[in-house]
C-alpha positions, 0 to 999 in steps of 0.5 A, spaced: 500 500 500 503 505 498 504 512 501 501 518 497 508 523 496 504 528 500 503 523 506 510 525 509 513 530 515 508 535 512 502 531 511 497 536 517 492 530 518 499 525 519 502 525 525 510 524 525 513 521 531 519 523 535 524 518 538 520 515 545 514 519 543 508 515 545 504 512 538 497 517 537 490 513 539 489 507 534 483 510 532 485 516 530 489 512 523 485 515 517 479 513 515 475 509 509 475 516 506 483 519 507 488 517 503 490 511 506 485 507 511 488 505 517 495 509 517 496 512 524 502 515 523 510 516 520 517 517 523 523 516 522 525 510 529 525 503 528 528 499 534 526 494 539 522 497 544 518 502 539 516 495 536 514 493 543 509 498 545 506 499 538 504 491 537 501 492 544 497 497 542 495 493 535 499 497 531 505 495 526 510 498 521 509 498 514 512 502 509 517 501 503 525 503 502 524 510 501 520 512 505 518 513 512 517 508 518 510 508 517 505 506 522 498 502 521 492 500 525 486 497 519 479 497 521 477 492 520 483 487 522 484 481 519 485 475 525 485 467 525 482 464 531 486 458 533 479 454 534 477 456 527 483 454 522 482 450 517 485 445 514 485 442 508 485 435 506 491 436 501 496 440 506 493 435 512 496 430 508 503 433 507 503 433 514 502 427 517 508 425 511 512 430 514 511 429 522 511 421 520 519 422 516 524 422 521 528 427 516 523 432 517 521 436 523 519 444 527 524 447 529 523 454 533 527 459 534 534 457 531 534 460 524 531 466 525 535 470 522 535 466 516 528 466 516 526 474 516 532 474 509 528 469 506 521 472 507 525 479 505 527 475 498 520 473 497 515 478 496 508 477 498 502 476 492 501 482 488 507 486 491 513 488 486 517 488 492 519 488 500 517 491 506 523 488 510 528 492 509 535 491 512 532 497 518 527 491 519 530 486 519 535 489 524 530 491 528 526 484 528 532 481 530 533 486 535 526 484 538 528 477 537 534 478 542 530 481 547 524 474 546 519 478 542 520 476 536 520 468 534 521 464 528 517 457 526 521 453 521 520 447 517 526 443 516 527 438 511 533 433 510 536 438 514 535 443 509 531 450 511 525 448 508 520 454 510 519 457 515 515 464 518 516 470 523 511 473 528 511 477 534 508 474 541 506 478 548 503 475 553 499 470 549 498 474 543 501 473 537 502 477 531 503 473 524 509 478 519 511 473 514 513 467 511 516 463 506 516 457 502 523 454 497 519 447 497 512 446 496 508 446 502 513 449 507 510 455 509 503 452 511 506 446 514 509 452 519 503 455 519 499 449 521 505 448 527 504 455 529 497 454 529 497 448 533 502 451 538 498 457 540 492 452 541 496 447 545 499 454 549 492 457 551 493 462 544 486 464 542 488 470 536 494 470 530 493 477 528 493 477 521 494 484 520 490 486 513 485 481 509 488 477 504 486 472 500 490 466 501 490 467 510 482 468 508 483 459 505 485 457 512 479 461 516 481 468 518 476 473 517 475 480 520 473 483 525 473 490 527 478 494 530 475 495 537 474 487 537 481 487 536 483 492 541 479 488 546 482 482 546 489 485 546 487 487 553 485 481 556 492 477 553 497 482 552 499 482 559 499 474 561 505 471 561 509 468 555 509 461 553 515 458 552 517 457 545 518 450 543 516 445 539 513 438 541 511 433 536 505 431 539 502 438 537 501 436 531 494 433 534 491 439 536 489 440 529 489 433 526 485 430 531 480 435 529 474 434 525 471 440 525 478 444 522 479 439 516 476 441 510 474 440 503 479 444 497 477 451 496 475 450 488 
């Protein structure tokens, strides 16, 4: 989505914040009728601890190589509950290959460096090219090092397979990227960060913004102040410990309910 060359540090309707300054009201991000819906502000810092305060508010960075740090609170807000994930029956049957092949596993957290450079390489769908910039990535290892950044990886014959990134506080998560070098890859991850958080007492991945594809495995919107409620109630708790155990898996096989027909 990109910025409108007004939007910038003399943009009246945008607010530029300052290195610590406190991040606007959520609410207060343009709406249906402004230029961009949903962004809330621009600035020019980028670190671990402004990363923090803003996925505690519900709010994210986007933007691209040339532009400011820009700022964003959508409504509605695109989330995948954990009890409504779908699952297909061909990606079923890709992981029950995958957790019965001894050469094949999930990992958490030993890559992550190489996991956000990859998802840098692969743009997601529609966009010519990518948001993660190396302030990002610099900043996200940051956030890794601190223990609010996680990577969810899928390992084949000892090969990075795929892998995805998010951001965890408390019991929220908060899906970034993912991506795949062999077929399926990122959606085994997907799936193992979903029965993670089911195994965990994680009710939300935070998907950001709609799109089509997060939309097949049952995330939907809901709105900003839904959203902001239920960040509320779970920023706060405490963090669970990220590993990953094969019996996981169960979370999501086992359930009928999840297990779905291929979308035509």
């Amino acid at each position: 989505m990109p910025l409108p060359k007004s939007a910038r540090k003399t943009e009246p309707h945008l607010p530029w914040l300052e290195a610590g300054q406190a991040f606007p009201a959520p609410e207060t991000a343009w709406g249906s009728t402004e230029p961009v819906p949903g962004l809330l502000a621009a600035g020019d810092t980028l670190d671990a601890e402004t990363l923090r305060r803003a996925y505690s508010n519900g709010i994210f960075p986007w933007f691209s190589l040339g532009q400011p740090v820009l700022w964003w609170s959508p409504d509605p807000r695109m989330v995948l509950k954990t009890d409504q994930f779908r699952l297909h029956r061909s990606l079923r049957k890709s992981i029950v290959r995958f957790a019965s092949n001894s050469h094949c596993e999930i990992r958490v957290d030993s890559a992550f460096q190489r996991v956000i450079s990859a998802c840098a390489r692969q743009p997601r769908a529609g966009q010519s090219g990518t948001w993660i910039v190396s302030g990002v990535e610099q900043a996200y290892g940051e956030l890794h090092r601190a223990g609010h950044a996680h990577s969810v990886e899928t390992w084949v014959n000892g090969e990075l397979a795929g892998g995805l990134y998010c951001v965890n506080l408390g019991r929220m998560v908060f899906g970034e990227s993912m991506f795949a070098d062999q077929t399926d890859a990122s959606k085994i991850a997907l799936a193992a960060l979903v029965a993670f958080c089911r195994a965990k007492g994680m009710a939300m991945i935070d998907c950001q913004q709609k799109t089509s594809h997060l939309a097949t495995f049952g995330a939907a919107e809901i709105s900003r102040s839904a959203f902001a409620n239920h960040l509320r109630q779970h920023v706060g708790k405490s963090a669970p410990d990220w590993n990953f155990d094969s019996l996981y898996w169960q979370q999501i096989l086992t359930d009928t309910a999840a297990i779905s027909a291929e979308t035509p």
